[in-house]
C-alpha positions in Angstrom: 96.6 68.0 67.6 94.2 64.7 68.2 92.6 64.9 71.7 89.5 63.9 73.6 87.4 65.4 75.8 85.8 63.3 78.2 82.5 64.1 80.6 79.6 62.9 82.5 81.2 61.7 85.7 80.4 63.0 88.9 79.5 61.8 92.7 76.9 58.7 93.2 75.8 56.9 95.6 76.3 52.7 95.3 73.7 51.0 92.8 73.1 54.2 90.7 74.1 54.8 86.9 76.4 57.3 85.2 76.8 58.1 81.3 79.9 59.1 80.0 80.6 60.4 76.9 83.6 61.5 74.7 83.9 63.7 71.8 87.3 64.1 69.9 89.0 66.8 67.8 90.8 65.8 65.1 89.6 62.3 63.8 86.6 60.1 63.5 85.8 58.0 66.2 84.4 55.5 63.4 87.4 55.0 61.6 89.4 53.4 65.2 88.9 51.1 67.7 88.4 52.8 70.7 87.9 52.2 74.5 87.1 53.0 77.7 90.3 53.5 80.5 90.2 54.0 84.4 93.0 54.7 87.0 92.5 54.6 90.7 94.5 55.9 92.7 97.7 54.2 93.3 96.2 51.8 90.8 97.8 51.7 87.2 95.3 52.3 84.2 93.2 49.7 83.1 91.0 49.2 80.0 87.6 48.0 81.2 85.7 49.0 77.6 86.2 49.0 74.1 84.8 48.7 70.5 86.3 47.6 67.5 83.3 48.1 65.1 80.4 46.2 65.8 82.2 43.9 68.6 82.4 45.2 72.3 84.7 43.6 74.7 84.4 43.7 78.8 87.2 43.7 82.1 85.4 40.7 83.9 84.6 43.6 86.8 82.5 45.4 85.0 80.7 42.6 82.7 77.2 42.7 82.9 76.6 46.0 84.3 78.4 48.7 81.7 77.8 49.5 77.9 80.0 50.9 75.4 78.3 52.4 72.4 79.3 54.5 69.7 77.2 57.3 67.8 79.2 57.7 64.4 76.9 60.4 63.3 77.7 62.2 65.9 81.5 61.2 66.3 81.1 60.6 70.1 81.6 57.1 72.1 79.5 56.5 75.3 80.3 54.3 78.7 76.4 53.7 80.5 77.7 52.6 83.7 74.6 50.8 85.7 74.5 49.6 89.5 77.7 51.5 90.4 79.9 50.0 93.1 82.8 52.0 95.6 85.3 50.0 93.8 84.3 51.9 90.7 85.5 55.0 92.2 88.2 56.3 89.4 89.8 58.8 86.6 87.7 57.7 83.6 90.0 57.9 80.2 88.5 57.7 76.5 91.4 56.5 74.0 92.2 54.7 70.5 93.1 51.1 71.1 95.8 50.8 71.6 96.6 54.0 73.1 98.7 56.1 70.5 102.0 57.6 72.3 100.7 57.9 75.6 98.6 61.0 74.7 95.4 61.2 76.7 92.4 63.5 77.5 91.5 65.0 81.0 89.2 62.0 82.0 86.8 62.6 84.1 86.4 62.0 87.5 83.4 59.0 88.9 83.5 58.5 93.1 80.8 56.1 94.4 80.5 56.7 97.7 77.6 56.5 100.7 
């Protein structure tokens, strides 16, 4: 079946960067629109990223400060996430937009944190 696999988060302090990336199984990332998702918790998922071919569209939060980029070559979508803030702290999700049927990948875990 389609799935994602997402990775790259980790533990940072406040100010530094993290890239994610995501790689799929079972269709082109090139073909779709795709995004970038985060849950908090007690915090319902939000989209803060996505691409629909060449045009990239931002959550006001994160404006300014992350990228979303695709590689079609490789089949993989990125999220550079610069000067990192505690409110950042979340389950990142990669996903079709919209999301198809409530299916998603692990997501990967990004804490900012002194």
């Amino acid at each position: 079946q389609v799935q994602v696999e997402e990775s790259g988060g980790g533990l940072v302090q406040p100010g530094e960067s993290l890239r994610l990336s995501c790689a799929p199984s079972g269709f082109s990332f090139a073909v779709y629109p795709m995004g970038w998702y985060r849950q908090a918790p007690g915090k319902q998922r939000e989209l803060v990223a996505s691409i629909i071919g060449s045009m990239t569209n931002y959550a006001d939060s994160v404006k300014g400060r992350f990228t979303i980029s695709r590689d079609n070559a490789k089949n993989t979508v990125y999220l550079q996430m610069n000067s990192l803030k505690p409110e950042d702290t979340a389950v990142y999700y990669c996903s079709r937009v919209p999301n198809r049927n409530g299916s998603w990948g692990p997501g990967t875990q990004v804490t900012v944190s002194s």
